[in-house]
PyMOL Python script that loads the backbone (N, CA, C, O; Angstrom):
from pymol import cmd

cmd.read_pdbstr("""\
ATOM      1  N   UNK A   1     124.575  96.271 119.596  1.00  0.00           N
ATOM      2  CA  UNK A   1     123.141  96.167 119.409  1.00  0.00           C
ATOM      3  C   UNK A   1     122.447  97.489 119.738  1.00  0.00           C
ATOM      4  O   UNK A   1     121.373  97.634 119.156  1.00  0.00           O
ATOM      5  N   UNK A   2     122.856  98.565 120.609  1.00  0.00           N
ATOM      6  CA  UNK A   2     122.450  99.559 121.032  1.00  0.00           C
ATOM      7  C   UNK A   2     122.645 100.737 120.210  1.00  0.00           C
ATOM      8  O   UNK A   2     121.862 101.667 120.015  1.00  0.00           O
ATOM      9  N   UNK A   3     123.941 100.527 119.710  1.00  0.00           N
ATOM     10  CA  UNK A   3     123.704 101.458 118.409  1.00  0.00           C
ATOM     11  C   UNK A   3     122.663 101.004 117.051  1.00  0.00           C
ATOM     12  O   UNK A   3     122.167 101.949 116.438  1.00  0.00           O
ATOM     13  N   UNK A   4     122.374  99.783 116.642  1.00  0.00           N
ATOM     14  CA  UNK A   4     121.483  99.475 115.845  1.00  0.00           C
ATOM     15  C   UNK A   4     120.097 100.158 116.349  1.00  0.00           C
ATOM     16  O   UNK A   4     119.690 101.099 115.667  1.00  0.00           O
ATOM     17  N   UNK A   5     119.464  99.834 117.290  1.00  0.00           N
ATOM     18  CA  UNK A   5     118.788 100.084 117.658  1.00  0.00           C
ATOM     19  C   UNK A   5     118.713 101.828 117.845  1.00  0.00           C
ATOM     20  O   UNK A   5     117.915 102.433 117.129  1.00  0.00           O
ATOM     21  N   UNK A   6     119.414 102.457 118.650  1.00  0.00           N
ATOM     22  CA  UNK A   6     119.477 104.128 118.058  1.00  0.00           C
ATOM     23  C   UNK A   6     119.123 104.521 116.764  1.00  0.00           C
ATOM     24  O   UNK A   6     118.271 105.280 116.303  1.00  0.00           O
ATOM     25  N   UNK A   7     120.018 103.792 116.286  1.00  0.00           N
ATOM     26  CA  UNK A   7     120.051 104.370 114.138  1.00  0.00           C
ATOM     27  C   UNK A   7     118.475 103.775 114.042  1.00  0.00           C
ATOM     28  O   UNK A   7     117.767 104.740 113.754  1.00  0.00           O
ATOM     29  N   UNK A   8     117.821 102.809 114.146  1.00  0.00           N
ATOM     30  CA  UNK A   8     116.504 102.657 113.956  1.00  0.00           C
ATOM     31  C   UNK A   8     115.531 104.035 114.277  1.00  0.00           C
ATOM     32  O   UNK A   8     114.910 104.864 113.611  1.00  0.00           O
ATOM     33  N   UNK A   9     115.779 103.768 115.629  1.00  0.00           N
ATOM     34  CA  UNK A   9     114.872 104.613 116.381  1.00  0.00           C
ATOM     35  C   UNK A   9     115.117 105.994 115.727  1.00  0.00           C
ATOM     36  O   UNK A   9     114.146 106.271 115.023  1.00  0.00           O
ATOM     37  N   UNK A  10     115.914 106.808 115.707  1.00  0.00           N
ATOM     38  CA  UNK A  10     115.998 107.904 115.178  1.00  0.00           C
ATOM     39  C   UNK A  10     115.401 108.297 113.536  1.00  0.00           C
ATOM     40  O   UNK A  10     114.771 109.287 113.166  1.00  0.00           O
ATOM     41  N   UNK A  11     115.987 106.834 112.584  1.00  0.00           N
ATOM     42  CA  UNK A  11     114.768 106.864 111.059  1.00  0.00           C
ATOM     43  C   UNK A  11     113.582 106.819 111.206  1.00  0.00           C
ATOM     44  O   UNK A  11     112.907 107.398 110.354  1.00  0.00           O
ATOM     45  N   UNK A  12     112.711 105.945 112.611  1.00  0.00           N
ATOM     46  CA  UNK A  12     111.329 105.605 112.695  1.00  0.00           C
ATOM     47  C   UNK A  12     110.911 107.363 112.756  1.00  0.00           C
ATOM     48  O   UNK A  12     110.226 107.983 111.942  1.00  0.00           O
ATOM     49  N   UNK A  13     111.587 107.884 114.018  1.00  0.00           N
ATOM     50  CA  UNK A  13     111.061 108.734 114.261  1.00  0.00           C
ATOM     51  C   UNK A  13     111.085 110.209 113.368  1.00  0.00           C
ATOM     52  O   UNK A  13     110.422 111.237 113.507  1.00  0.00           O
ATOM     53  N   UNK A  14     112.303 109.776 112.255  1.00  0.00           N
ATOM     54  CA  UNK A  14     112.010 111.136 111.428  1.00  0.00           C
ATOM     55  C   UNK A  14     111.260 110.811 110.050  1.00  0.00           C
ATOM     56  O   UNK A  14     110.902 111.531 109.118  1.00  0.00           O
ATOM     57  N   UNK A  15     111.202 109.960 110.204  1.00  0.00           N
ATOM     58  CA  UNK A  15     109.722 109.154 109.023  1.00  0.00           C
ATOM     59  C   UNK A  15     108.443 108.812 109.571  1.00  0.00           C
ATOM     60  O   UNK A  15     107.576 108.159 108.990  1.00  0.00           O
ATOM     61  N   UNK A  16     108.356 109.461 111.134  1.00  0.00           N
ATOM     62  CA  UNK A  16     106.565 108.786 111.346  1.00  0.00           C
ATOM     63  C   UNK A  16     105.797 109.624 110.857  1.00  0.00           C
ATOM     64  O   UNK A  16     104.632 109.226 110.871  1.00  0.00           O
ATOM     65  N   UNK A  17     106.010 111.143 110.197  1.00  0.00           N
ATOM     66  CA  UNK A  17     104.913 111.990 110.102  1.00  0.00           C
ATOM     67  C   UNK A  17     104.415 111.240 108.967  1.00  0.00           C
ATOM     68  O   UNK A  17     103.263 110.806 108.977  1.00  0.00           O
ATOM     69  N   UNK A  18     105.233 111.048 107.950  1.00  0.00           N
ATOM     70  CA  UNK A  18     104.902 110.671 106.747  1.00  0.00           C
ATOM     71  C   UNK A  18     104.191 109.303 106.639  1.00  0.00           C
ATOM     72  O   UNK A  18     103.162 109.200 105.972  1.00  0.00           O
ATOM     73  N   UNK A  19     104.781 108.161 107.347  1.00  0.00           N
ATOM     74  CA  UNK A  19     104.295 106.844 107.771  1.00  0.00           C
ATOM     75  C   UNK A  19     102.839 107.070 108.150  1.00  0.00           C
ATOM     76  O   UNK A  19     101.966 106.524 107.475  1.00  0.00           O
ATOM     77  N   UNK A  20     102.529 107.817 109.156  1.00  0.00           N
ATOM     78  CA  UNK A  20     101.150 107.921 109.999  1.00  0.00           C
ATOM     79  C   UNK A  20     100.395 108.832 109.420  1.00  0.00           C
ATOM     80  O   UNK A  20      99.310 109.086 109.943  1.00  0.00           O
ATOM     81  N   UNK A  21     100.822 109.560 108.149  1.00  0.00           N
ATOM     82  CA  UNK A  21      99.915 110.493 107.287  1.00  0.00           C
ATOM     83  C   UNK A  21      99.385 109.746 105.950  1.00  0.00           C
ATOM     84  O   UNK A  21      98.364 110.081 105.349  1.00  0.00           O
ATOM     85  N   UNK A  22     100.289 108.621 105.561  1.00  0.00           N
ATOM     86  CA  UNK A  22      99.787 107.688 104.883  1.00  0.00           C
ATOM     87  C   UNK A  22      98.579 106.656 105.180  1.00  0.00           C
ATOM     88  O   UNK A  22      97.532 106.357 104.605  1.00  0.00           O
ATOM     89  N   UNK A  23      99.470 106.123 106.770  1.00  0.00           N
ATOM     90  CA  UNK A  23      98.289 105.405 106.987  1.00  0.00           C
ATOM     91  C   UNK A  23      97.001 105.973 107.020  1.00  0.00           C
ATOM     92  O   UNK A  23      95.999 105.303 106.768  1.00  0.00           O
ATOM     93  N   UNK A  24      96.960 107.346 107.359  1.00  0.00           N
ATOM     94  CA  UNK A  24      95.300 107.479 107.357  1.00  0.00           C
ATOM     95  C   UNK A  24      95.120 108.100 106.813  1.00  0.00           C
ATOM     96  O   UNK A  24      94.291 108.950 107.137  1.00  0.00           O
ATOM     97  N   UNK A  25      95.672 108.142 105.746  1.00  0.00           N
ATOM     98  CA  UNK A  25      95.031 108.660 104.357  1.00  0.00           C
ATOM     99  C   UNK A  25      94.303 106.909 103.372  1.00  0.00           C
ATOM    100  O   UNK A  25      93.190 106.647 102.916  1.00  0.00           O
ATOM    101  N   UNK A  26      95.459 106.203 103.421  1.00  0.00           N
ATOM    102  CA  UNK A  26      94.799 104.776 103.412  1.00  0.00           C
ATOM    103  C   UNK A  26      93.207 104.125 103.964  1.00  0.00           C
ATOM    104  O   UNK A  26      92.217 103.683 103.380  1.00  0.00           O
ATOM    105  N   UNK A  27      93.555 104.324 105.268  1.00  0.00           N
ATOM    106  CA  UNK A  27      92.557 103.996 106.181  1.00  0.00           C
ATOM    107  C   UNK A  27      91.251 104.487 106.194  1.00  0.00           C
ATOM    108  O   UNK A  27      90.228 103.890 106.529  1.00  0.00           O
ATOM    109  N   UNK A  28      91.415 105.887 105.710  1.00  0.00           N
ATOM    110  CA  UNK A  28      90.309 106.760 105.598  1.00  0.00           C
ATOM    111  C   UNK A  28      89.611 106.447 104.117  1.00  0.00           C
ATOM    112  O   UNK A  28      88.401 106.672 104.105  1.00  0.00           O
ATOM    113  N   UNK A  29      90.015 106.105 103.235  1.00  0.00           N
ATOM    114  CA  UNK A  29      90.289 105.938 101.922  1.00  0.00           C
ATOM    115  C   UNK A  29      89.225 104.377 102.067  1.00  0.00           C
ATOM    116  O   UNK A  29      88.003 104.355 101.924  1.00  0.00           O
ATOM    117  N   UNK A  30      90.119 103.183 102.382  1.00  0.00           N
ATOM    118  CA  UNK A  30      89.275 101.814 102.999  1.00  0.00           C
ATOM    119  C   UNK A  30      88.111 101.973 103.781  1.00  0.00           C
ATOM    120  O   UNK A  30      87.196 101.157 103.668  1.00  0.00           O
ATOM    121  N   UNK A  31      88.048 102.791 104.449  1.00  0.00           N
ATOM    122  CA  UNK A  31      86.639 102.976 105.746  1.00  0.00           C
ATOM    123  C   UNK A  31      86.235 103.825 104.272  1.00  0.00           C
ATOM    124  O   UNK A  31      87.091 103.596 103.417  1.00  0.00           O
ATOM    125  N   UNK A  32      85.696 104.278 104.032  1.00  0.00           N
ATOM    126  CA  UNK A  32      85.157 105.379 103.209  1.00  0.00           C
ATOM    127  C   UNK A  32      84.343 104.266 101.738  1.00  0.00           C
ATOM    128  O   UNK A  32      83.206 104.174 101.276  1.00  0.00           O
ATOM    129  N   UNK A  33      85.618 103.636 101.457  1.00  0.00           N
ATOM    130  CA  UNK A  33      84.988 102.291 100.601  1.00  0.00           C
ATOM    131  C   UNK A  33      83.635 101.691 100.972  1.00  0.00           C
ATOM    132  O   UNK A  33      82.650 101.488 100.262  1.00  0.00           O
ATOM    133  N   UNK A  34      83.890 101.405 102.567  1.00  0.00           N
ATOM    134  CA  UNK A  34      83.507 100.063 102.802  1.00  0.00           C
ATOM    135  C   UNK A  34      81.871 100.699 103.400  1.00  0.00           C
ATOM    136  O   UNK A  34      80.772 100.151 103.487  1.00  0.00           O
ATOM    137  N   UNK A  35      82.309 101.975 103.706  1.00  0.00           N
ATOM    138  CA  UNK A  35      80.609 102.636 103.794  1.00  0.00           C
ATOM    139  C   UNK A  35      80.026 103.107 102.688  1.00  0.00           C
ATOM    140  O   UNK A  35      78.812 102.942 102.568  1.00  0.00           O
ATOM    141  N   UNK A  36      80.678 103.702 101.787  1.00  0.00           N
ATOM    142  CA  UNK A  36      80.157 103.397 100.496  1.00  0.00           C
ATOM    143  C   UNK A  36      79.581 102.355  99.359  1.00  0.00           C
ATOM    144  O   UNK A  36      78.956 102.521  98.312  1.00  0.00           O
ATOM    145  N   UNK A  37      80.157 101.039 100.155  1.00  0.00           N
ATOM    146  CA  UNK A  37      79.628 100.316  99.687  1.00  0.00           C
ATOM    147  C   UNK A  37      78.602  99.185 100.515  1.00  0.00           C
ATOM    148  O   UNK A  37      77.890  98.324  99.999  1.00  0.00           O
ATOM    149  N   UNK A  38      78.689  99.334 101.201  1.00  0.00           N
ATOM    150  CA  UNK A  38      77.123  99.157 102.579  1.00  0.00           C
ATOM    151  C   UNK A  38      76.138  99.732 102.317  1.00  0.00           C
ATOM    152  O   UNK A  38      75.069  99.254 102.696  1.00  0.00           O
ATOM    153  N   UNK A  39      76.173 101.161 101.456  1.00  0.00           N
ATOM    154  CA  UNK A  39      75.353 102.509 101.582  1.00  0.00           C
ATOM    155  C   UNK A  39      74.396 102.041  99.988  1.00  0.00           C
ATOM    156  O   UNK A  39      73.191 101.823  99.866  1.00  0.00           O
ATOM    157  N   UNK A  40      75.292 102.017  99.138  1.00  0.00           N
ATOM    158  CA  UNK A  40      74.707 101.792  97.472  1.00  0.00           C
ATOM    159  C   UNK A  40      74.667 100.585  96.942  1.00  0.00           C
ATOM    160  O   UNK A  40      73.836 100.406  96.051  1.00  0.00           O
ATOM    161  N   UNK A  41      75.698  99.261  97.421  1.00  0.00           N
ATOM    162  CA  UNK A  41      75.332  98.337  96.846  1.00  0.00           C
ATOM    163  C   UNK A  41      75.089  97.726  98.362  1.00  0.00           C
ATOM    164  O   UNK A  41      76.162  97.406  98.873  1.00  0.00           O
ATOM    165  N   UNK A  42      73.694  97.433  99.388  1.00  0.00           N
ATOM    166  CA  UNK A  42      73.638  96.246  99.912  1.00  0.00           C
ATOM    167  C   UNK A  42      73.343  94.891  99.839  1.00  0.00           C
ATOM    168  O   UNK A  42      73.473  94.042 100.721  1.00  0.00           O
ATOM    169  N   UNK A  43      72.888  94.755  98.575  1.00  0.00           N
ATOM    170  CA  UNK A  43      72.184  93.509  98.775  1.00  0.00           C
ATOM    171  C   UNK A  43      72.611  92.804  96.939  1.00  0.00           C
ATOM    172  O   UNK A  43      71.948  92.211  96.087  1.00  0.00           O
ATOM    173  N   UNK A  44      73.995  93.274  97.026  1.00  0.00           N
ATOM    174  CA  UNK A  44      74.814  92.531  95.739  1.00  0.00           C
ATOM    175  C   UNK A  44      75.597  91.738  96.656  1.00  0.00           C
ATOM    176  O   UNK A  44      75.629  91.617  97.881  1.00  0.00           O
ATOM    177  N   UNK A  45      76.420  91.072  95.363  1.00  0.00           N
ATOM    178  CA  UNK A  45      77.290  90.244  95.580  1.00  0.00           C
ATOM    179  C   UNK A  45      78.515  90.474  96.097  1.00  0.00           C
ATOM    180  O   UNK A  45      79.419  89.640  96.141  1.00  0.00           O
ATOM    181  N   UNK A  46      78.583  91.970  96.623  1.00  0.00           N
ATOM    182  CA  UNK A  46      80.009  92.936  96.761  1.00  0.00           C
ATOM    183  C   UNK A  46      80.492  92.524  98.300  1.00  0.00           C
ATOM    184  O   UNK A  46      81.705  92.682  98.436  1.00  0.00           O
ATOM    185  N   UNK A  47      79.783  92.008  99.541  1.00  0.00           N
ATOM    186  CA  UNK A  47      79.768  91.693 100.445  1.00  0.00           C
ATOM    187  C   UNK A  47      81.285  91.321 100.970  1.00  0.00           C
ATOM    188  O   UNK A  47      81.890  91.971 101.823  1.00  0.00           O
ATOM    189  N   UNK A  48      81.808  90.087 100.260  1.00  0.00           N
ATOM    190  CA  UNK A  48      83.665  89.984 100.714  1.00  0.00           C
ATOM    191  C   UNK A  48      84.070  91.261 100.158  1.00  0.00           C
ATOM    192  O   UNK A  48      84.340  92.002 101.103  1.00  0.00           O
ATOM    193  N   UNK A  49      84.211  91.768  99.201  1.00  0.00           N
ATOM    194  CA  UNK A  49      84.967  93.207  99.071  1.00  0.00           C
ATOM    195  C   UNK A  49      84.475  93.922 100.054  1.00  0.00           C
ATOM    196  O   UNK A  49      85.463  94.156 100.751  1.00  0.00           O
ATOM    197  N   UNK A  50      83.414  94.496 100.626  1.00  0.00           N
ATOM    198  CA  UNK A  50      82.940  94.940 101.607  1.00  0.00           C
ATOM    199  C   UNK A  50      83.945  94.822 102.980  1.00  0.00           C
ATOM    200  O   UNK A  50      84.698  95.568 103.607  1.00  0.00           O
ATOM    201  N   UNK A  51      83.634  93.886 103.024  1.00  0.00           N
ATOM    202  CA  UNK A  51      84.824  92.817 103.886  1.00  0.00           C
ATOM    203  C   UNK A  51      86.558  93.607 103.728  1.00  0.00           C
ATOM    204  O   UNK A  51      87.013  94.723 103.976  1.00  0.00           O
ATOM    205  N   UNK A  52      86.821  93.002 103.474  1.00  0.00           N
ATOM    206  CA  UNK A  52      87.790  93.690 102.778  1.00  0.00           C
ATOM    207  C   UNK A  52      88.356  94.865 102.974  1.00  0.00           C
ATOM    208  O   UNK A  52      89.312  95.110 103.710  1.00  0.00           O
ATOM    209  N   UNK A  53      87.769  95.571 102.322  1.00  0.00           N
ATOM    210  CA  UNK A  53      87.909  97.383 102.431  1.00  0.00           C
ATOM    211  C   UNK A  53      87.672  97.508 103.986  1.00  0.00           C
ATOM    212  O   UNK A  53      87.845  98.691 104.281  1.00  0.00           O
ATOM    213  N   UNK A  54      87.333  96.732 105.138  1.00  0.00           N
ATOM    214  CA  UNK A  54      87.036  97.123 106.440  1.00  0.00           C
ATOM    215  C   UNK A  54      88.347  96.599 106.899  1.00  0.00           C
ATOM    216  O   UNK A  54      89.191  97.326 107.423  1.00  0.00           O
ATOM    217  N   UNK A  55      88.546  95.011 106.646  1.00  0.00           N
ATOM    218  CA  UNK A  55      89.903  95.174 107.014  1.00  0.00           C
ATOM    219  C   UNK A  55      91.214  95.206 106.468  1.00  0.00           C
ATOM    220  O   UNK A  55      92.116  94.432 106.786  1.00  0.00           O
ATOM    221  N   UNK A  56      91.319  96.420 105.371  1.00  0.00           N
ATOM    222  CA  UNK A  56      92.412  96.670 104.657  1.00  0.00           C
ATOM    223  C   UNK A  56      92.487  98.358 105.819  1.00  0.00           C
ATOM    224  O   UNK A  56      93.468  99.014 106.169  1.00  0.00           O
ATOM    225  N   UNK A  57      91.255  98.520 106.063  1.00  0.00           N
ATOM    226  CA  UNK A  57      91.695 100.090 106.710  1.00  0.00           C
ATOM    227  C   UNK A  57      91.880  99.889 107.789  1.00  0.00           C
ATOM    228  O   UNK A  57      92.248 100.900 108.388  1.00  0.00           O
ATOM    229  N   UNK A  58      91.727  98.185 108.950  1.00  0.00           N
ATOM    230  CA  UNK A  58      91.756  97.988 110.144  1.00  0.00           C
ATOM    231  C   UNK A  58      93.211  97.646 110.279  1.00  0.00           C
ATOM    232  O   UNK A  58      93.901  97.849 111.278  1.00  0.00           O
ATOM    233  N   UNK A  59      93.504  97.226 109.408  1.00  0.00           N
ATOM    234  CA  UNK A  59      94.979  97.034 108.961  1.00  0.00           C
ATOM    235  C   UNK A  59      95.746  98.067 109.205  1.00  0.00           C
ATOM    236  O   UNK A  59      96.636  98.084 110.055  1.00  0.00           O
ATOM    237  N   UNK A  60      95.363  99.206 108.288  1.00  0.00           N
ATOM    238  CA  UNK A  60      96.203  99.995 108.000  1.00  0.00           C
ATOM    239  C   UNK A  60      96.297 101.167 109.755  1.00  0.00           C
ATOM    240  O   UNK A  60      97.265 101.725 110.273  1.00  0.00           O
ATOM    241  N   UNK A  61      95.131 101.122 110.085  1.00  0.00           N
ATOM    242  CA  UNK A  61      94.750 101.934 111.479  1.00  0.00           C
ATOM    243  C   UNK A  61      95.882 101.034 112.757  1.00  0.00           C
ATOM    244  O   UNK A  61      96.326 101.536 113.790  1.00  0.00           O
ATOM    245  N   UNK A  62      96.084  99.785 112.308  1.00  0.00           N
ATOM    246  CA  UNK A  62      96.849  98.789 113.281  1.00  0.00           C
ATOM    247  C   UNK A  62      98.016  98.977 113.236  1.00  0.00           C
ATOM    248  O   UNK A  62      98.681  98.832 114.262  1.00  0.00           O
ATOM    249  N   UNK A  63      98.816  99.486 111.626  1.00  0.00           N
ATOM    250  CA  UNK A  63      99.980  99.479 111.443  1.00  0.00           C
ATOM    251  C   UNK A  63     100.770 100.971 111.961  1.00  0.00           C
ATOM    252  O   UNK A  63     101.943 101.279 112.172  1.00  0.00           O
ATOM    253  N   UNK A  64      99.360 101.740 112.041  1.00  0.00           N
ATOM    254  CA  UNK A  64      99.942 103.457 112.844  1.00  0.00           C
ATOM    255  C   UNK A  64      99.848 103.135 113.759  1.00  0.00           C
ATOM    256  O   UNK A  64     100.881 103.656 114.180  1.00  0.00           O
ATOM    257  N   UNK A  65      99.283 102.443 114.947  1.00  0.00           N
ATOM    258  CA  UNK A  65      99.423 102.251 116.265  1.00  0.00           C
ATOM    259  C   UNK A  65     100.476 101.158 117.254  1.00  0.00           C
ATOM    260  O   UNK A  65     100.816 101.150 118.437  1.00  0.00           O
ATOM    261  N   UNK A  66     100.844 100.022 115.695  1.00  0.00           N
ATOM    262  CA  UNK A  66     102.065  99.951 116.341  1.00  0.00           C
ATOM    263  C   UNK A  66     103.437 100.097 116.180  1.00  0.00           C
ATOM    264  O   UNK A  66     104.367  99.607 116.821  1.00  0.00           O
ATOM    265  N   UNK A  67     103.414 101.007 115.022  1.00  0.00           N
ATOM    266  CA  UNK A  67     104.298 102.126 114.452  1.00  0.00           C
ATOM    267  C   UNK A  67     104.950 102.598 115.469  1.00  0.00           C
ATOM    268  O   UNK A  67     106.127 102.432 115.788  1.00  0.00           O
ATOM    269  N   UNK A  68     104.040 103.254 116.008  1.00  0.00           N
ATOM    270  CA  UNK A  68     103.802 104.218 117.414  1.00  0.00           C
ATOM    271  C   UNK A  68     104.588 103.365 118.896  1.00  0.00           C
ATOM    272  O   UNK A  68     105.091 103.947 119.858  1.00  0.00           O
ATOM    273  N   UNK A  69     104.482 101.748 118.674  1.00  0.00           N
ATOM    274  CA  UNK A  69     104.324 101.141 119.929  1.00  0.00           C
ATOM    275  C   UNK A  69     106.064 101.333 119.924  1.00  0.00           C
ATOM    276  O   UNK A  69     106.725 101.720 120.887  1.00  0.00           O
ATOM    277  N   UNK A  70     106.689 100.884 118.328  1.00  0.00           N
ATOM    278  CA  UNK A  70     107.614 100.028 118.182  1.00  0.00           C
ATOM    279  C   UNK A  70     108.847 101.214 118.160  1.00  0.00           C
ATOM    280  O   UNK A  70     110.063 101.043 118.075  1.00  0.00           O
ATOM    281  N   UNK A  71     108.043 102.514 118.273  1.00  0.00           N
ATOM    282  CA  UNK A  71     109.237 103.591 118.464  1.00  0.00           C
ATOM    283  C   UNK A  71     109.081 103.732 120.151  1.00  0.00           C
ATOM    284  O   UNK A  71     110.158 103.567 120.722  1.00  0.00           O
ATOM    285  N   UNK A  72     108.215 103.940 120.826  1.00  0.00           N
ATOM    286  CA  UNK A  72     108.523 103.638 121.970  1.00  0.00           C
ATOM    287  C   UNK A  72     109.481 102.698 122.560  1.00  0.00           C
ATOM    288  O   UNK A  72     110.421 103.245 123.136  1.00  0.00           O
ATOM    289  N   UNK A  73     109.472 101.197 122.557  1.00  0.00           N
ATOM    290  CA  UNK A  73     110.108 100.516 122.879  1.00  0.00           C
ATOM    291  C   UNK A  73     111.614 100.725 122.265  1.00  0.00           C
ATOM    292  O   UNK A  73     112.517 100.668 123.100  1.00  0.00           O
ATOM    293  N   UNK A  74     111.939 100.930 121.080  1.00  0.00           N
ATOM    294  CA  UNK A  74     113.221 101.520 120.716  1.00  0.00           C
ATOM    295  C   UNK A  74     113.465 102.841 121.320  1.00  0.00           C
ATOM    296  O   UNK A  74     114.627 103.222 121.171  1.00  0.00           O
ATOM    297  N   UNK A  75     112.814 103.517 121.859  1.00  0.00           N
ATOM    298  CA  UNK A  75     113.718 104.795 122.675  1.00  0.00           C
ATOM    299  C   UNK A  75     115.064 104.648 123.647  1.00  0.00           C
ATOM    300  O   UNK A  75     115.170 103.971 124.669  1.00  0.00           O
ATOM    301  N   UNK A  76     115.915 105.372 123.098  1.00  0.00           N
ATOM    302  CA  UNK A  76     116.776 104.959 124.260  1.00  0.00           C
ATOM    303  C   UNK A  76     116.660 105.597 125.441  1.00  0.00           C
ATOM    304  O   UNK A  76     116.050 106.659 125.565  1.00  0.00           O
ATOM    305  N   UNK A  77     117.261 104.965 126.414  1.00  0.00           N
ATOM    306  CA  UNK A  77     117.501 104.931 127.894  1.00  0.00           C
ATOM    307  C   UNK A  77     117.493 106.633 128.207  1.00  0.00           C
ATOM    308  O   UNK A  77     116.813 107.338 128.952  1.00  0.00           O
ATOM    309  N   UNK A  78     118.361 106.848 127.455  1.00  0.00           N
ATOM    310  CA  UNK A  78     118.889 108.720 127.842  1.00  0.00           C
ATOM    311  C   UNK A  78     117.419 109.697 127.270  1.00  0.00           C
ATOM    312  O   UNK A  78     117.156 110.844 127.632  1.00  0.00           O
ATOM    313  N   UNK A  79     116.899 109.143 126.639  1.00  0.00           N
ATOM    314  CA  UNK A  79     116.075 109.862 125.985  1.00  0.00           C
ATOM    315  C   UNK A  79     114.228 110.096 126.558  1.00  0.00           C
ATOM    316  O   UNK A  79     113.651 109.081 126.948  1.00  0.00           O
ATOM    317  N   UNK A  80     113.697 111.018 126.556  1.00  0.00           N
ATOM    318  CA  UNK A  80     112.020 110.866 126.889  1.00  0.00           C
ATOM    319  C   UNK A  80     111.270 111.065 126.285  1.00  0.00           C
ATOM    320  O   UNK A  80     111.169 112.289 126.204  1.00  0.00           O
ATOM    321  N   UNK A  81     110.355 110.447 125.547  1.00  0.00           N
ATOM    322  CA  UNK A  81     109.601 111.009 124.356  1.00  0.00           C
ATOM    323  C   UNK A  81     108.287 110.563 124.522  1.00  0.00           C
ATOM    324  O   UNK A  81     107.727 109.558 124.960  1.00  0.00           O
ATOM    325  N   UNK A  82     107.925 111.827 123.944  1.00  0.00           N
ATOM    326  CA  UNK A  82     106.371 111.761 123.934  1.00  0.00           C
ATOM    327  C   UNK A  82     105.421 112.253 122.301  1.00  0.00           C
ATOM    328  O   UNK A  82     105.359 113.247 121.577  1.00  0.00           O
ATOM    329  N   UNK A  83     104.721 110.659 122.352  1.00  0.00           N
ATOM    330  CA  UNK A  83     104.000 111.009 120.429  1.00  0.00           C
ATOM    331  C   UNK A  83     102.789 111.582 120.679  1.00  0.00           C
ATOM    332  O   UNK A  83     102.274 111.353 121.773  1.00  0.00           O
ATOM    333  N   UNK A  84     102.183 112.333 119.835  1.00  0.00           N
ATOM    334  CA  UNK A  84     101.525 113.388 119.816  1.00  0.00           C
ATOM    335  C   UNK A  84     100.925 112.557 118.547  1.00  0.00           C
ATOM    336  O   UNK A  84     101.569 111.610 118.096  1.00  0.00           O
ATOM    337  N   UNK A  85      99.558 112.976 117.935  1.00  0.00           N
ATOM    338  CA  UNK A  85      98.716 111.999 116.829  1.00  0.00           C
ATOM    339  C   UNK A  85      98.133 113.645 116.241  1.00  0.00           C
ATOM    340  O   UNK A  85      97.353 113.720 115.292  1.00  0.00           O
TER     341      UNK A  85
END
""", "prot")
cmd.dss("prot")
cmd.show_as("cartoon", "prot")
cmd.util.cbc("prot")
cmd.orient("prot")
């Protein structure tokens, strides 16, 4: 189980730049929607999309932070690491 867990931990961690450059490119992308559309359409029918676009980027802001959690807890024993954002 400890080697599974290594081989994880070591892909998370040489795929988070890319993982956590997506997400907030996403995120930024959804937040950016969702004030854009607060800003020009308030008082349409756009309100659940509104919705929406807030938590598609709350989502996506959730999935870099526990990205982040779930390589921690996979670190191994021998190892000390520290994530940097």
């Amino acid at each position: 189980m400890r080697t599974v867990e290594r081989i994880l931990f070591y892909l998370m961690v040489s795929f988070r730049g890319l993982i956590l450059m997506l997400c907030r490119a996403f995120m930024f992308l959804f937040l950016i929607g969702f004030g854009l559309s607060w800003l020009l359409a308030p008082q349409t029918d756009a309100a659940r999309l509104r919705w929406v676009l807030f938590a598609l980027g709350a989502m996506f802001w959730a999935l870099s932070w526990l990205y982040d959690s779930l390589i921690l807890k996979l670190t191994p024993e021998d190892k000390d690491v520290a994530l940097w954002r």
